[in-house]
C-alpha positions as protocol buffer text, in pm:
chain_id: "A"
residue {
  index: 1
  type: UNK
  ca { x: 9456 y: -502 z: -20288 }
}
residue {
  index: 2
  type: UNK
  ca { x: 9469 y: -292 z: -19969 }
}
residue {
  index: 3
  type: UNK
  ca { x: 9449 y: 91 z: -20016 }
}
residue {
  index: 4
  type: UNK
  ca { x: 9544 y: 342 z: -19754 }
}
residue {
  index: 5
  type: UNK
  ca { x: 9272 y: 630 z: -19753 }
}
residue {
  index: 6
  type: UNK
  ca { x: 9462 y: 915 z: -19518 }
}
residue {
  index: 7
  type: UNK
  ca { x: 9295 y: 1144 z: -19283 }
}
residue {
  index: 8
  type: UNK
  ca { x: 9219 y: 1428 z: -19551 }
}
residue {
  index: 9
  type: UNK
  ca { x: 9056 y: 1175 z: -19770 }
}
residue {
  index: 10
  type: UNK
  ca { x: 8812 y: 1044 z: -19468 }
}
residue {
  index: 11
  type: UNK
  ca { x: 8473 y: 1187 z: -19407 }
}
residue {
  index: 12
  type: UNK
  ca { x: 8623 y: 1305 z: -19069 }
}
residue {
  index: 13
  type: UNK
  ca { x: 8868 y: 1446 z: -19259 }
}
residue {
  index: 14
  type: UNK
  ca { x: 8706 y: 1663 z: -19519 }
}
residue {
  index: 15
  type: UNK
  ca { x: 8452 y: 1773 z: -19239 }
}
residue {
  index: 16
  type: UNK
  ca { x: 8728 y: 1925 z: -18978 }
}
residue {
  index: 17
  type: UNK
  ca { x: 8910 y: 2061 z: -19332 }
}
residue {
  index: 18
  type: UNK
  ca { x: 8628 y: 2255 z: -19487 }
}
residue {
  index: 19
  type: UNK
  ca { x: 8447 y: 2384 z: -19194 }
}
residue {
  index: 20
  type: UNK
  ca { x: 8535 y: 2647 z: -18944 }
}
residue {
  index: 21
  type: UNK
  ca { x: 8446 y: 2711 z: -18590 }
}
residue {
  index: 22
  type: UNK
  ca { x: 8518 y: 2918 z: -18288 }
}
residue {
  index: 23
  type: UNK
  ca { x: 8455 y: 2814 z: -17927 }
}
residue {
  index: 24
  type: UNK
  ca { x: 8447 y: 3052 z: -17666 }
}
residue {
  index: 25
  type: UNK
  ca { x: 8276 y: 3056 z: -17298 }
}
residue {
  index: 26
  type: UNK
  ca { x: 8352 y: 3164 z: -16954 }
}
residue {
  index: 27
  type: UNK
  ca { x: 8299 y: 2949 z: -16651 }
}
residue {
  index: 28
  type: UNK
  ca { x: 8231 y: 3158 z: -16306 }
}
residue {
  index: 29
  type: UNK
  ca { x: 8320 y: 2850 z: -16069 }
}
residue {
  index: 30
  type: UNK
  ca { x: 8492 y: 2508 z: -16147 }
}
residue {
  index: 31
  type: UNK
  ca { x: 8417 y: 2298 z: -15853 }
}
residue {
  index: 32
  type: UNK
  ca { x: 8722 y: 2073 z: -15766 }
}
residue {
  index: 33
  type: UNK
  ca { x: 8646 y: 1950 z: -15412 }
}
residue {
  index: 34
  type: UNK
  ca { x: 8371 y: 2022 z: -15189 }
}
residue {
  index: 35
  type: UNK
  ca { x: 8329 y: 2436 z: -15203 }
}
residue {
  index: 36
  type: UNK
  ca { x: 8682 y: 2477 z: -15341 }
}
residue {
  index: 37
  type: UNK
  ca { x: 8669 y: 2623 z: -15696 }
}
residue {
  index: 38
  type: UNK
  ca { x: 8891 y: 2740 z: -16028 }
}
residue {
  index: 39
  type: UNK
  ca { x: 8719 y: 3065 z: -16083 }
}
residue {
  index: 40
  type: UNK
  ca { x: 8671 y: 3321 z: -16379 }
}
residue {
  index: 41
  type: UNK
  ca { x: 8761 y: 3023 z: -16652 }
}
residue {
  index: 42
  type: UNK
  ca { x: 8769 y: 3208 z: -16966 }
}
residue {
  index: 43
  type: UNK
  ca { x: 8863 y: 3067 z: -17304 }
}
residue {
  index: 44
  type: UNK
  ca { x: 8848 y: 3103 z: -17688 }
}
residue {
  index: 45
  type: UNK
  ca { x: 8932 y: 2802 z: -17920 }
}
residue {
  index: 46
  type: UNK
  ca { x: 8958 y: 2827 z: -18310 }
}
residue {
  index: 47
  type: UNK
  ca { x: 8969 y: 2547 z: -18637 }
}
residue {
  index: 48
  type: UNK
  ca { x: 9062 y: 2764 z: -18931 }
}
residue {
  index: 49
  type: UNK
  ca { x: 9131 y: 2583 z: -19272 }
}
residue {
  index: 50
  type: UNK
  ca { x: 9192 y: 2254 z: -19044 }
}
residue {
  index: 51
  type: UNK
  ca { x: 9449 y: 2414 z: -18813 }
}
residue {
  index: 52
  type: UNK
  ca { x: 9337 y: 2391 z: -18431 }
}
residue {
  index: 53
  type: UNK
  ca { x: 9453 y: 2646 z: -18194 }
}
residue {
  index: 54
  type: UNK
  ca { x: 9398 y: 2804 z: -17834 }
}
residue {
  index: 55
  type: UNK
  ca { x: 9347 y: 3137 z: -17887 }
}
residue {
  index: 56
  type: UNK
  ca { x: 9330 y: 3248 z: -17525 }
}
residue {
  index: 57
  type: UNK
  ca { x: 9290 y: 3102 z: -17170 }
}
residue {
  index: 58
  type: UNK
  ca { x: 9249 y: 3187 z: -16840 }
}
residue {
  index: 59
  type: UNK
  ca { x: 9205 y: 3070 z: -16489 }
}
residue {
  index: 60
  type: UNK
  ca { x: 9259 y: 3212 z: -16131 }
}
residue {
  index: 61
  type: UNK
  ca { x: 9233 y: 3099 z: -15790 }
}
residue {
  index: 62
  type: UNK
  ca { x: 9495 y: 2946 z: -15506 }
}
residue {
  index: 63
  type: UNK
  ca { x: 9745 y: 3216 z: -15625 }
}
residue {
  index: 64
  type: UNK
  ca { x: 9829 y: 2942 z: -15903 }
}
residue {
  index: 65
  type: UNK
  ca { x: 9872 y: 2978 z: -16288 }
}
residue {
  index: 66
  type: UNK
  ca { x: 9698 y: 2803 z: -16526 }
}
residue {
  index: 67
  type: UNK
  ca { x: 9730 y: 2715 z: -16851 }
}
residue {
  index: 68
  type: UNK
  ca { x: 9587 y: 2491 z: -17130 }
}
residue {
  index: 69
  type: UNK
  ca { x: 9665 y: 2508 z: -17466 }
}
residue {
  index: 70
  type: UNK
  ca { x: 9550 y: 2246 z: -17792 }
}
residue {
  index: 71
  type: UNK
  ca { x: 9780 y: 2244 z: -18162 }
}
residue {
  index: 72
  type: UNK
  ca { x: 9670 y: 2079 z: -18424 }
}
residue {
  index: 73
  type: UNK
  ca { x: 9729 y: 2073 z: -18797 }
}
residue {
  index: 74
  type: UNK
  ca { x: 9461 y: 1891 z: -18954 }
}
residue {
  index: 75
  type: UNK
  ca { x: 9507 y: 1983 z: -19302 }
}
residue {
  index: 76
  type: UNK
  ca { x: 9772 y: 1681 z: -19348 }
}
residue {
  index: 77
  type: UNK
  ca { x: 9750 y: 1315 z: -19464 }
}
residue {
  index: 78
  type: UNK
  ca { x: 9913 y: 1190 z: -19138 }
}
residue {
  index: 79
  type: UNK
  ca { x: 9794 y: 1468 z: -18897 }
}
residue {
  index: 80
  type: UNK
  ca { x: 9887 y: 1582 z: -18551 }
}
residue {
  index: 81
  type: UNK
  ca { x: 9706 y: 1683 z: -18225 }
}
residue {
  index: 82
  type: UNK
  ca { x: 9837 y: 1768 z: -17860 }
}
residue {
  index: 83
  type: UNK
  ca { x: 9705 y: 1971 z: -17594 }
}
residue {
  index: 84
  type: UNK
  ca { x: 9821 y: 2043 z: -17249 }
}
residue {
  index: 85
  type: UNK
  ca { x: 9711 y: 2181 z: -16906 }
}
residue {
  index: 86
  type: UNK
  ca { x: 9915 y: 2315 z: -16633 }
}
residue {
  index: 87
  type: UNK
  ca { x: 9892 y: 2439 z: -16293 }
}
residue {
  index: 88
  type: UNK
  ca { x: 10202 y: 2610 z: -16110 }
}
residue {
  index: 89
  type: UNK
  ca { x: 10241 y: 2750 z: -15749 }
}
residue {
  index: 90
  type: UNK
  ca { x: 9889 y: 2615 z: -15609 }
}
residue {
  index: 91
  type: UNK
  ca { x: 9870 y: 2725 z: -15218 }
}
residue {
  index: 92
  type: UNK
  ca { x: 9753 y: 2425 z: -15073 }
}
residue {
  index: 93
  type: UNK
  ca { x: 9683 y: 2632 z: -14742 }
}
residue {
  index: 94
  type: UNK
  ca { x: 9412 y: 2816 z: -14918 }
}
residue {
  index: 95
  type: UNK
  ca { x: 9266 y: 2498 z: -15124 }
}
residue {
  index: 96
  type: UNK
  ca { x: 9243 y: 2348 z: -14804 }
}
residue {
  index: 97
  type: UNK
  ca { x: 9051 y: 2601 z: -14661 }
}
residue {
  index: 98
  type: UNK
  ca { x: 8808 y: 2606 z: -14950 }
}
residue {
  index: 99
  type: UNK
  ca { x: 8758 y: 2278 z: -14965 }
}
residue {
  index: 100
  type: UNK
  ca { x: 8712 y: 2269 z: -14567 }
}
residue {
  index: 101
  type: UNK
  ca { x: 8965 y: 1993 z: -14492 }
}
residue {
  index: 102
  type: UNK
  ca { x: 9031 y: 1900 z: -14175 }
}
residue {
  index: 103
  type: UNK
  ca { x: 9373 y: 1993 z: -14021 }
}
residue {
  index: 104
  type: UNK
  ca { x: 9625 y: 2180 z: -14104 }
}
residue {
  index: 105
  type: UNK
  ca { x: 9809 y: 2231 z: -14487 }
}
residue {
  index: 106
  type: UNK
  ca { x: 10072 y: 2455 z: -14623 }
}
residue {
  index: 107
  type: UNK
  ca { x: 10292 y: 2420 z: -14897 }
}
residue {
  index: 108
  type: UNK
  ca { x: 10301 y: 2441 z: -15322 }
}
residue {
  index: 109
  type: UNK
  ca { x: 10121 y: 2233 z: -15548 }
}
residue {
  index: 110
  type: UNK
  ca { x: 10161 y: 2184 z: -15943 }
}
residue {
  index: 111
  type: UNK
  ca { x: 10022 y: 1955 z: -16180 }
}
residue {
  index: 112
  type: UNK
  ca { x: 10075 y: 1888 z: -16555 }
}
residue {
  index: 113
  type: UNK
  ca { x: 9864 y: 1692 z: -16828 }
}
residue {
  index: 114
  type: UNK
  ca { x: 9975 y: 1678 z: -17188 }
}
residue {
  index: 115
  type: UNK
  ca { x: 9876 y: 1414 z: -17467 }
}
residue {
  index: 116
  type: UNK
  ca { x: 9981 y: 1401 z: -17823 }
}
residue {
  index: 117
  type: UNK
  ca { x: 9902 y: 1164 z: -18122 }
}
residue {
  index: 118
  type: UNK
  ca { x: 9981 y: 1151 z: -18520 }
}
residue {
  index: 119
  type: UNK
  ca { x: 9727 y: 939 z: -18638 }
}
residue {
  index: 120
  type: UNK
  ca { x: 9537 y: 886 z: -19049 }
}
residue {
  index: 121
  type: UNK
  ca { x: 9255 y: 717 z: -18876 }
}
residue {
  index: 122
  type: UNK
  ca { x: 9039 y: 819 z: -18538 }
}
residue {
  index: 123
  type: UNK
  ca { x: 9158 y: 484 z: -18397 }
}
residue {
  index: 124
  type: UNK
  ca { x: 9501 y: 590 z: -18381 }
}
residue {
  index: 125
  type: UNK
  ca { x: 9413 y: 880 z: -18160 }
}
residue {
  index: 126
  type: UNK
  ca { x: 9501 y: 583 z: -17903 }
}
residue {
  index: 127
  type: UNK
  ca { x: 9719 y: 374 z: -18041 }
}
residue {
  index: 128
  type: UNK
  ca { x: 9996 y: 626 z: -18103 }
}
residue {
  index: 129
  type: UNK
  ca { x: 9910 y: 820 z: -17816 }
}
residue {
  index: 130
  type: UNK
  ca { x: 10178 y: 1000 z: -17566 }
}
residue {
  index: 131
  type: UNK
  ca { x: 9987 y: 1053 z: -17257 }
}
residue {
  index: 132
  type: UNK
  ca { x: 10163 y: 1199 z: -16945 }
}
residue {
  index: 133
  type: UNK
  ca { x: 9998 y: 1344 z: -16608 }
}
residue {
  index: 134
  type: UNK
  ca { x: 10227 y: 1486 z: -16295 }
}
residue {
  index: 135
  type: UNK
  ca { x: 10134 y: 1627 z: -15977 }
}
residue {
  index: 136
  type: UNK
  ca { x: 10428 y: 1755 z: -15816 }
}
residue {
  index: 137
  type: UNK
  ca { x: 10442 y: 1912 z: -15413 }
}
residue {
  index: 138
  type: UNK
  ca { x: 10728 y: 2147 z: -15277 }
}
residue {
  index: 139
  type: UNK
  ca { x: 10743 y: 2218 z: -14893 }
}
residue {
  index: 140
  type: UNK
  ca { x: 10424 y: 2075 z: -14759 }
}
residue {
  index: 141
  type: UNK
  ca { x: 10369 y: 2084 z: -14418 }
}
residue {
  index: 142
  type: UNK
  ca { x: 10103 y: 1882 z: -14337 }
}
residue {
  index: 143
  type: UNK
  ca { x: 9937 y: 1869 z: -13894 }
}
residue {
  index: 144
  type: UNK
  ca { x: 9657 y: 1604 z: -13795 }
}
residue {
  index: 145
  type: UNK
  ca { x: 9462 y: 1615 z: -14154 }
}
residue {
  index: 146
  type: UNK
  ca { x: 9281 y: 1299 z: -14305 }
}
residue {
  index: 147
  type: UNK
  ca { x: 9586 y: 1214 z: -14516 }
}
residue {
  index: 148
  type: UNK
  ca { x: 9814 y: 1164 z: -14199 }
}
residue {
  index: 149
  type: UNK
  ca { x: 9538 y: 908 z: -14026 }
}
residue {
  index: 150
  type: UNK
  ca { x: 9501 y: 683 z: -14357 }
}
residue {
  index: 151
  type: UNK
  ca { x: 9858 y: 636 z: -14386 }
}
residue {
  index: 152
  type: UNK
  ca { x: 9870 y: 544 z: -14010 }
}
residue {
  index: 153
  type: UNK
  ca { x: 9642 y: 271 z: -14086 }
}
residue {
  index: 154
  type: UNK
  ca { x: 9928 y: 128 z: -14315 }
}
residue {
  index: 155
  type: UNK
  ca { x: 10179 y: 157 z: -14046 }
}
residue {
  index: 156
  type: UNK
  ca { x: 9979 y: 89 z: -13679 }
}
residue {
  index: 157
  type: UNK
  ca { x: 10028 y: -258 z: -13602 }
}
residue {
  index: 158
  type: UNK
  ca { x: 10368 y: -278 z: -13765 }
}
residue {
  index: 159
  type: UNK
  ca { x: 10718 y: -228 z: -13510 }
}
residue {
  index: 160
  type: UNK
  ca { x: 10733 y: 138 z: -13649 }
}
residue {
  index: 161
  type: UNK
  ca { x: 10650 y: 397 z: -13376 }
}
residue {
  index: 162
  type: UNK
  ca { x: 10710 y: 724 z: -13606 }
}
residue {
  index: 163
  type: UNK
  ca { x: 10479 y: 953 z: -13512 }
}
residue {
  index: 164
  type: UNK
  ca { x: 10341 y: 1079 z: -13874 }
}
residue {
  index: 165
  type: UNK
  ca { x: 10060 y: 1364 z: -13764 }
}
residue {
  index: 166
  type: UNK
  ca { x: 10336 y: 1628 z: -13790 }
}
residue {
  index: 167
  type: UNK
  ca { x: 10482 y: 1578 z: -14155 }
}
residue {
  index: 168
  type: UNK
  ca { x: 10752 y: 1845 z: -14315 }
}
residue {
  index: 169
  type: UNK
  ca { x: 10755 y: 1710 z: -14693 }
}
residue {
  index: 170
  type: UNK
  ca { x: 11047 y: 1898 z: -14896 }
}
residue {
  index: 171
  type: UNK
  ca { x: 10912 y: 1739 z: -15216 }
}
residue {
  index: 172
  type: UNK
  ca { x: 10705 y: 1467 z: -15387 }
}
residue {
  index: 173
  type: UNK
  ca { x: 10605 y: 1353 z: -15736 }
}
residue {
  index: 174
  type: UNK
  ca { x: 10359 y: 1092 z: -15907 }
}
residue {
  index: 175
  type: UNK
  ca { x: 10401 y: 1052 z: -16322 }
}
residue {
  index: 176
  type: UNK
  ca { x: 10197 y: 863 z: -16473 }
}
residue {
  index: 177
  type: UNK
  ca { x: 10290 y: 763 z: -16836 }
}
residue {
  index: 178
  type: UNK
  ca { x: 10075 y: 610 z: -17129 }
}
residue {
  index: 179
  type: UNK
  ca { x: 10336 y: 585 z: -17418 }
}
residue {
  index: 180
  type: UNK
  ca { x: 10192 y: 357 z: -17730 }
}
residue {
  index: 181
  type: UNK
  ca { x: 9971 y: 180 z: -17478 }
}
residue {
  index: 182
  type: UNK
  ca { x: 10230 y: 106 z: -17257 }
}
residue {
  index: 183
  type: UNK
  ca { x: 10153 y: 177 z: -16880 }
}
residue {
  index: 184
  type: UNK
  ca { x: 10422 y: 319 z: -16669 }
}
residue {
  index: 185
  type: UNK
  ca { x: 10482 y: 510 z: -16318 }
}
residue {
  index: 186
  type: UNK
  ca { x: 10762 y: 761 z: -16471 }
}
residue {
  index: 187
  type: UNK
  ca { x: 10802 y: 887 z: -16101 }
}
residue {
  index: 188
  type: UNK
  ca { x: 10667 y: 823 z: -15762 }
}
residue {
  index: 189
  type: UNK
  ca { x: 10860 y: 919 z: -15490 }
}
residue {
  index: 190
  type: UNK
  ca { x: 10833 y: 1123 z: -15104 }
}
residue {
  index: 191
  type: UNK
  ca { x: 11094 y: 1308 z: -14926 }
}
residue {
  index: 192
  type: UNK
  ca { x: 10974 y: 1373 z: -14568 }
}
residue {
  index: 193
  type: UNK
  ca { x: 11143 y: 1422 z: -14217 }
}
residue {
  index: 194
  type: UNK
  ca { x: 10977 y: 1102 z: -14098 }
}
residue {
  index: 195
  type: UNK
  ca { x: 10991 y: 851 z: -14426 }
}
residue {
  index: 196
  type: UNK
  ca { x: 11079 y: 821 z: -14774 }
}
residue {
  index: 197
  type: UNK
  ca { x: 11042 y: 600 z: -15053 }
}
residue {
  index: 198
  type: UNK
  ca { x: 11104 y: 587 z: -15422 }
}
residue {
  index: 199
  type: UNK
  ca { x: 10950 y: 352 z: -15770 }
}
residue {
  index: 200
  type: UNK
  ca { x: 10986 y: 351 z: -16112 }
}
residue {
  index: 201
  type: UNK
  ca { x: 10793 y: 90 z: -16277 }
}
residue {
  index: 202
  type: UNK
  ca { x: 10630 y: -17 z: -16577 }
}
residue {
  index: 203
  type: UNK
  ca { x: 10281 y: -124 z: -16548 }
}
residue {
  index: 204
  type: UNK
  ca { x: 10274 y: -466 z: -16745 }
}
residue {
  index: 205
  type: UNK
  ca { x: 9949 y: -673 z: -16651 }
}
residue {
  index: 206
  type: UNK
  ca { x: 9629 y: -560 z: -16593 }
}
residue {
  index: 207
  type: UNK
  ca { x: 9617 y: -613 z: -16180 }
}
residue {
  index: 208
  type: UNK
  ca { x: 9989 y: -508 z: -16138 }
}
residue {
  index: 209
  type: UNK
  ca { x: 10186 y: -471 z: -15802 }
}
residue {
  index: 210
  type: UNK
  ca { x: 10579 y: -450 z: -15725 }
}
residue {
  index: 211
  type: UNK
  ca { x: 10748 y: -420 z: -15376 }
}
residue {
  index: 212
  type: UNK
  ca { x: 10829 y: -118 z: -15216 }
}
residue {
  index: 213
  type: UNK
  ca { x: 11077 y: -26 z: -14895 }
}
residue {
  index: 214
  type: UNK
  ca { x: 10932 y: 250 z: -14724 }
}
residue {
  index: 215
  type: UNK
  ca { x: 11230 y: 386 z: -14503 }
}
residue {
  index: 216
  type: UNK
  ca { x: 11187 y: 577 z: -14186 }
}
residue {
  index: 217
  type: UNK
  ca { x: 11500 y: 696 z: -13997 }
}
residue {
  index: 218
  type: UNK
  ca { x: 11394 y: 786 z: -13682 }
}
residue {
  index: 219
  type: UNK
  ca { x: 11332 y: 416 z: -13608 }
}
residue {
  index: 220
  type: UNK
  ca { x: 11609 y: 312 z: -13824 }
}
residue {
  index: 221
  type: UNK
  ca { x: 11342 y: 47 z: -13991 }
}
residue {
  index: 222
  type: UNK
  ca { x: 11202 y: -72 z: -14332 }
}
residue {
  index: 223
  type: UNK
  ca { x: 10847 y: -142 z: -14400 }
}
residue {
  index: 224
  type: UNK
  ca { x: 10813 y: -367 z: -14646 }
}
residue {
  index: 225
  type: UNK
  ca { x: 10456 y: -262 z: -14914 }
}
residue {
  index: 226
  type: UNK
  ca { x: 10338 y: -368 z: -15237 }
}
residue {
  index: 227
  type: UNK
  ca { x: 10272 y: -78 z: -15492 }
}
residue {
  index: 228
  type: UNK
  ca { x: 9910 y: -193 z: -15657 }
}
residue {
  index: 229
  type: UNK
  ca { x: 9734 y: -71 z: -16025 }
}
residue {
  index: 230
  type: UNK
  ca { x: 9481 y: -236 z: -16093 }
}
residue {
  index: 231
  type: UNK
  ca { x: 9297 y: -200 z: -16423 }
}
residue {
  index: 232
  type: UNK
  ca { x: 9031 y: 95 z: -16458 }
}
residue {
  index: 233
  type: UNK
  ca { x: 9233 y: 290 z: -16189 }
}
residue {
  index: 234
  type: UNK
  ca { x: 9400 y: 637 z: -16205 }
}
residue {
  index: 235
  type: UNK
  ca { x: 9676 y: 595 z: -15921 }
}
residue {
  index: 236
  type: UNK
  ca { x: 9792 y: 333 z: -15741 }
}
residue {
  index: 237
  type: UNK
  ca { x: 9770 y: 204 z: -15353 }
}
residue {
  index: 238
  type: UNK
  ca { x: 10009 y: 67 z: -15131 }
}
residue {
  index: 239
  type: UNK
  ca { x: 9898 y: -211 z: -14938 }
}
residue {
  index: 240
  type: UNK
  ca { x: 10060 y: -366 z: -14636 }
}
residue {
  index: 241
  type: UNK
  ca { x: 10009 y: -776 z: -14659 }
}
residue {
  index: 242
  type: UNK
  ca { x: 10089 y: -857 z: -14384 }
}
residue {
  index: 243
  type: UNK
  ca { x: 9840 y: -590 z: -14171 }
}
residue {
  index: 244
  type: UNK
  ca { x: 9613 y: -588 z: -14451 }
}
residue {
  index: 245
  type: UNK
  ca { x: 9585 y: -241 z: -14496 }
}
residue {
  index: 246
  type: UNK
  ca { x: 9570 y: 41 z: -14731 }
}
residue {
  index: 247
  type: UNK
  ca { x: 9671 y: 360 z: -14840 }
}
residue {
  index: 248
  type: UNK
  ca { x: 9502 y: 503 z: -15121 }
}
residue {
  index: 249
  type: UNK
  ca { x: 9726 y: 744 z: -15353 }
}
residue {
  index: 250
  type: UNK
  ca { x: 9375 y: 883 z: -15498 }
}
residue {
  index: 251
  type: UNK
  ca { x: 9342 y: 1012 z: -15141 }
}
residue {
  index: 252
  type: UNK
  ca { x: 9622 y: 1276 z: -15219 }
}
residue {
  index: 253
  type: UNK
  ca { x: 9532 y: 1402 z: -15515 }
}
residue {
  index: 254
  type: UNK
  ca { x: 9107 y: 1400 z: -15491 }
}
């Protein structure tokens, strides 16, 4: 007969139960890209009688906040754990110049990660699993950078003749969902004064793609994409079959 032996009756269990710990460190500079760094990372995590806790954190740099925080209450037969990390009101002007980019950025930048599992057994930590990361931007203005020339490459030999190397952006937004192993794009969507484009989809094979209109008013046309996530991948690309190009979403966000 099949018995269920819960989390506080598991050797993982009785370990994180009866011991206690307290991590804390400080990290000067957190490299992101190139010479642009988090700085003055400081932060104190505790386990005390299987209960899991930030007990401070702290970040600065880009004028942005940041926050991370893990909760967990071990001491249970069907346990819980989340954590999650957020960054508000990032000056993109000044990561730019830290990261020596080439042409011109301005605008706000915030990003959110949270996860969160009940589980009895570690292999549940994925299974049940609630998994969300958003980057989010707010009026980006964006002149002649790197970003602006690999999205031409999507668009050149197409009937479109929107000039794209002077972008005003009043807001974007990538989600990417993992929900009980289920793969989904919550959100991805751009509002610009030259194009704009919007998908919602739910990732169901492992090399998935869906169309995409990509609208731009000025010419009063449509250019017709696919969306691509293939397995392995963090973000998607858009590719243009017919010029068999592509833009590269990780190009925005690394």
């Amino acid at each position: 007969k099949y018995q269920e032996i819960f989390f506080t009756e598991r050797e993982e269990g009785i370990l994180v139960n009866t011991n206690d710990f307290t991590l804390e460190g400080s990290i000067k500079n957190l490299f992101v890209l190139n010479t642009a760094a988090i700085k003055n990372i400081g932060f104190k995590f505790s386990l005390l009688n299987g209960k899991l806790v930030t007990d401070y954190f702290h970040a600065s740099g880009f004028n942005a906040q940041y926050n991370f925080s893990v909760d967990s209450n071990l001491n249970f037969y069907w346990p819980k754990i989340e954590y999650a990390f957020t960054v508000s009101g990032l000056d993109l002007q000044m990561f730019a110049a830290d990261a020596h980019l080439r042409g011109n950025y301005a605008g706000l930048i915030s990003m959110e990660e949270s996860y969160k599992s009940d589980f009895y057994k570690m292999s549940q930590l994925l299974e049940n699993a609630k998994y969300s990361y958003t980057v989010k931007g707010e009026k980006l203005e964006l002149n002649g950078t790197d970003i602006q020339r690999k999205a031409d490459e999507l668009i050149r030999d197409s009937q479109i003749s929107t000039d794209i190397s002077s972008l005003s952006i009043q807001n974007f937004e990538y989600n990417y969902r993992f929900v009980f192993q289920e793969k989904s794009i919550g959100a991805l969507y751009v509002n610009s004064d030259k194009f704009n484009f919007s998908v919602r989809a739910k990732i169901d094979s492992d090399d998935f793609s869906t169309p995409v209109k990509i609208n731009f008013p000025q010419d009063k046309s449509v250019l017709k994409v696919k969306l691509i996530f293939n397995t392995g991948d963090d973000f998607p690309y858009l590719y243009n079959e017919e010029q068999d190009s592509s833009f590269y979403m990780k190009d925005i966000f690394h």
